[in-house]
N, C-alpha and C positions, 0 to 999 in steps of 0.2 A: 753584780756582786754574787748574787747566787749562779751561775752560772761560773764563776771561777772557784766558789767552792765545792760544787757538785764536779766538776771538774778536777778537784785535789784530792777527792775524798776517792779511796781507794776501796773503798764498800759499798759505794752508790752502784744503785743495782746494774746499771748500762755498762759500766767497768768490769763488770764479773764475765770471766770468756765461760766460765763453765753453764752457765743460762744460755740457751738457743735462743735467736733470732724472734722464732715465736712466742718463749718464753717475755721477752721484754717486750714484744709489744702488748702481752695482755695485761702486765702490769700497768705499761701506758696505759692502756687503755680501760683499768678500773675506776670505779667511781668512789666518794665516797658513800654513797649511796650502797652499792656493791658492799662496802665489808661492814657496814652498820649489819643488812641482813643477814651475811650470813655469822654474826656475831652476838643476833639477836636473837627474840622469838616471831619478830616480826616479818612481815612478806614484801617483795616492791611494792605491791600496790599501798602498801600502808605509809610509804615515804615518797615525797616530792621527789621529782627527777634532779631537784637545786635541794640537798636537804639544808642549804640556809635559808631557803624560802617558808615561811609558813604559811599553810592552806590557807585562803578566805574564805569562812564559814562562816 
């Protein structure tokens, strides 16, 4: 199902010819980890590489 919506949707970002090649794949390739920091004040190291994982401490 998702896969025939992301398919219809004319603003899913793999549809847009004006983004390069490399352009989409670094988007594939972000994390959510990736825009927590740079959204936050915090640093990678201060987030799990799974941020639905929480540390055992």
């Amino acid at each position: 199902q998702f896969d025939r919506i992301k398919r219809g949707d004319r603003y899913w970002f793999e549809a847009m010819p004006a983004l390069s090649n490399q352009e989409k794949q670094t988007i594939k390739n972000t994390t959510l980890r990736d825009i927590l920091v740079r959204n936050t004040q915090y640093s990678t190291s201060q987030f799990n590489p799974n941020v639905f994982i929480l540390p055992e401490d």
